[in-house]
C-alpha positions in Angstrom: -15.8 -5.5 -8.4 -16.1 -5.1 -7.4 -15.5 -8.8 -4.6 -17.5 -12.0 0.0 -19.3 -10.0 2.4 -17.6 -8.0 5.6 -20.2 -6.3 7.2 -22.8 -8.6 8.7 -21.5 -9.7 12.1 -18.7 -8.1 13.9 -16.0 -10.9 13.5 -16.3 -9.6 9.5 -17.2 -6.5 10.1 -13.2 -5.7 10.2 -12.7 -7.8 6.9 -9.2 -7.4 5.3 -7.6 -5.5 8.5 -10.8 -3.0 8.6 -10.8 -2.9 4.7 -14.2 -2.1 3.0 -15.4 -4.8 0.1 -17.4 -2.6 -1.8 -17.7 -5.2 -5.0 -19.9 -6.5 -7.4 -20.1 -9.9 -9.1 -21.3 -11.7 -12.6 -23.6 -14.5 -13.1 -22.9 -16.8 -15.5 -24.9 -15.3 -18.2 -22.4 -12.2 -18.2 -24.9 -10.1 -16.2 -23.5 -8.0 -13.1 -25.0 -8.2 -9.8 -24.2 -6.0 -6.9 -22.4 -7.3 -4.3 -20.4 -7.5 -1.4 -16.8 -8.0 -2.5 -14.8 -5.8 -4.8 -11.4 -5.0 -2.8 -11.3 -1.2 -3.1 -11.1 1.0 -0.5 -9.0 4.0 -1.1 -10.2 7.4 0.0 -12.9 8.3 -1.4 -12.6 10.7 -4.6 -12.8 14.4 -3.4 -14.3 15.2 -7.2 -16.5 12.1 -7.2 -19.8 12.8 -8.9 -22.9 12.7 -7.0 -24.6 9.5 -7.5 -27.6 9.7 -9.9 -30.8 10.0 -8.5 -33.4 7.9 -9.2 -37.7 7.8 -9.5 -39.2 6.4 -6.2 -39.4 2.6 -6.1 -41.5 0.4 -3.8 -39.3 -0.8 -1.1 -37.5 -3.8 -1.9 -38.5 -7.1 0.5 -34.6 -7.6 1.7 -31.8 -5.4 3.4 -28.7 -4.4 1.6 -27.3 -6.5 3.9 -29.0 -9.6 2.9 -28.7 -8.9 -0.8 -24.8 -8.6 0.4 -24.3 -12.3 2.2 -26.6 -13.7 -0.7 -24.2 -12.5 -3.6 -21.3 -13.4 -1.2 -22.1 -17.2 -1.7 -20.6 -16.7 -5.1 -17.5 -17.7 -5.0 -14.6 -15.5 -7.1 -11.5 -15.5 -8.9 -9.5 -12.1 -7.9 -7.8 -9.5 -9.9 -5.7 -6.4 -9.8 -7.0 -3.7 -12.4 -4.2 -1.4 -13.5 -4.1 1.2 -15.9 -1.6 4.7 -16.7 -3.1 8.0 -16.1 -2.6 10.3 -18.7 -0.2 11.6 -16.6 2.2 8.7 -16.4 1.0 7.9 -12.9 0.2 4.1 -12.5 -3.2 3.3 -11.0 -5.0 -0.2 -9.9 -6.7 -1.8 -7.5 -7.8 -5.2 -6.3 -11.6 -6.5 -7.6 -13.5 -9.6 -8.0 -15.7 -7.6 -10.5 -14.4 -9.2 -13.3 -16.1 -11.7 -15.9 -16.9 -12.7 -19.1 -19.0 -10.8 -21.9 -18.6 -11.7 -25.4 -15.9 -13.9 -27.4 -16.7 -12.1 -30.5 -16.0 -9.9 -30.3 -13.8 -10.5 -26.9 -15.4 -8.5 -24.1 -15.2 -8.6 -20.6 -16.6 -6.5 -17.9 -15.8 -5.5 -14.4 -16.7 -2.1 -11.9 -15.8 0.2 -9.9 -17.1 2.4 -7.0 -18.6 6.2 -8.4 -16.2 7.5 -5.0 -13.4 4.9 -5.7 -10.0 7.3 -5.6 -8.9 5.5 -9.1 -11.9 6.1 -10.7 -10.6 9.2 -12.8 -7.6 7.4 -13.8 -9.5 4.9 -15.4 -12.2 6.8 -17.1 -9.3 9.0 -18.9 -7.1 6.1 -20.1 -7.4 4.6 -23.3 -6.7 1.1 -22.1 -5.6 -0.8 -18.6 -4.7 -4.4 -17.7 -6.1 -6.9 -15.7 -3.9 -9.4 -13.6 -5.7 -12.7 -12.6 -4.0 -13.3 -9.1 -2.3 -16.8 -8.2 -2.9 -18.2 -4.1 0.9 -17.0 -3.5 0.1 -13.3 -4.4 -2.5 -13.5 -1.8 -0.7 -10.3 -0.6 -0.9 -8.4 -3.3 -4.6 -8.5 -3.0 -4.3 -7.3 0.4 -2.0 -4.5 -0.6 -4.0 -2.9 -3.9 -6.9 -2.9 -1.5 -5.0 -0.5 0.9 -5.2 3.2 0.8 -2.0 4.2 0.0 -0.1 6.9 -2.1 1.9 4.1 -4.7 0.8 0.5 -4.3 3.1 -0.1 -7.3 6.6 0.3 -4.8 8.4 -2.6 -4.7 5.6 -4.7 -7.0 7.4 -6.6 -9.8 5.3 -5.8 -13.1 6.2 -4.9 -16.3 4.2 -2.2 -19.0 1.7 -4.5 -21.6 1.8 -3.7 -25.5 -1.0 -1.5 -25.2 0.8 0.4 -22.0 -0.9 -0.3 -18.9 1.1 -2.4 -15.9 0.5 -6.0 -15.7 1.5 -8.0 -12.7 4.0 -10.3 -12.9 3.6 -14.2 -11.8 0.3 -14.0 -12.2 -2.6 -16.7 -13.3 -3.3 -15.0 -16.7 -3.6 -11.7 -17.9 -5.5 -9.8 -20.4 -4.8 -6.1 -21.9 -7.9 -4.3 -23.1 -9.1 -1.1 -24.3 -11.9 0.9 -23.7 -15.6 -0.5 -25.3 -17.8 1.2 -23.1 -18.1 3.4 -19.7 -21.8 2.5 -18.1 -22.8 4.7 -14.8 -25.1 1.8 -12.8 -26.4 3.1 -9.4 -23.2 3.5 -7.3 -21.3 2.2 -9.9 -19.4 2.5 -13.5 -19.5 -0.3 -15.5 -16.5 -0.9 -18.0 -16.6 -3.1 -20.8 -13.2 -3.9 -22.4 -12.1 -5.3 -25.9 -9.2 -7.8 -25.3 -6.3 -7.2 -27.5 -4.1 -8.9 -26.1 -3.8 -11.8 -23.3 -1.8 -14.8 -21.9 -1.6 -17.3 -18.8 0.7 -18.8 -16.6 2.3 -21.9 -18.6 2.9 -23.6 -15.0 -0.8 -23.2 -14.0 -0.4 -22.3 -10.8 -3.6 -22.5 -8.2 -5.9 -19.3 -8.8 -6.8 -17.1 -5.7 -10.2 -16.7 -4.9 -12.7 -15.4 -2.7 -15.7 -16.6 -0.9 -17.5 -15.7 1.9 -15.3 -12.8 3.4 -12.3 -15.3 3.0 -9.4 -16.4 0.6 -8.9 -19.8 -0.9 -7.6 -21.5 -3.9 -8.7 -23.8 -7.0 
């Protein structure tokens, strides 16, 4: 979310432990830009709907790979996206996809991969969370980017007002529910209203991510 760029030379080309950063990023004017980095890479969805197809279009003048390693010079924050299926089965993932929209009314905006394995959960649910990680959950991101049955075991969070997980020690944190569901290229756009939110009162340092790499501000 979508965040970094792993696929250009073959010291990234194994990124997070061979993990694929399939993300996009936002500019500062609120508008998303595909990119390199958005930490998801779980199986891909076995109902996942065929991408859209569009007219012809005159060959752009850059790779995928360049437009990649340019959008990777943007340096993000990094979240875990959680919601509840319908089903009471907890869902998330890790994503730099994540920025600002509106303040009034409070909007934000992040995205997800059309073959992401947690895409269904999300477009079900009537609202989700998102956890801004701190540097000493560095791990975490690494984990919600892993392909694996319950990335929730063993995670300390707690269930939000509106009833999707929230991580706990985080930077900040902001429940939201649905505003609108957006199918862009190889991508679904959601825009959430924020109902509710909070932040660290110790103001930890904030993970980020940057060129294929963590860091800290």
């Amino acid at each position: 979310m979508g965040a970094g760029a792993f696929r250009h030379n073959p010291r990234r080309r194994q990124g997070l432990a061979g993990r694929e950063i399939l993300q996009t990023v936002g500019n500062p004017d609120g508008a998303l830009l595909p990119s390199a980095l958005s930490l998801e890479r779980a199986a891909p969805r076995r109902d996942a709907s065929p991408v859209p197809k569009h007219s012809p279009r005159p060959l752009a003048a850059f790779s995928e790979r360049e437009l990649r390693d340019a959008l990777g010079e943007f340096a993000t924050g990094v979240t875990i996206i959680a919601t509840r299926s319908p089903a009471g089965e907890l869902a998330g993932f890790t994503a730099s996809s994540f920025n600002s929209v509106s303040l009034d009314p409070p909007l934000v905006v992040w995205s997800l991969s059309r073959q992401a394995s947690p895409l269904a959960a999300f477009e079900a649910c009537a609202s989700y969370g998102i956890s801004v990680l701190t540097r000493a959950q560095r791990a975490l991101a690494l984990r919600f980017a892993e392909a694996m049955p319950d990335r929730f075991t063993g995670v300390p969070h707690r269930i939000g007002t509106q009833g999707a997980p929230l991580i706990e020690g985080c930077s900040a944190w902001f429940e939201c529910r649905h505003h609108s569901v957006t199918p862009a290229g190889d991508h679904v756009l959601f825009v959430g209203e924020v109902v509710a939110l909070g932040r660290s009162d110790t103001r930890p340092p904030t993970l980020t991510f940057h060129r294929g790499s963590f860091g800290s501000t």
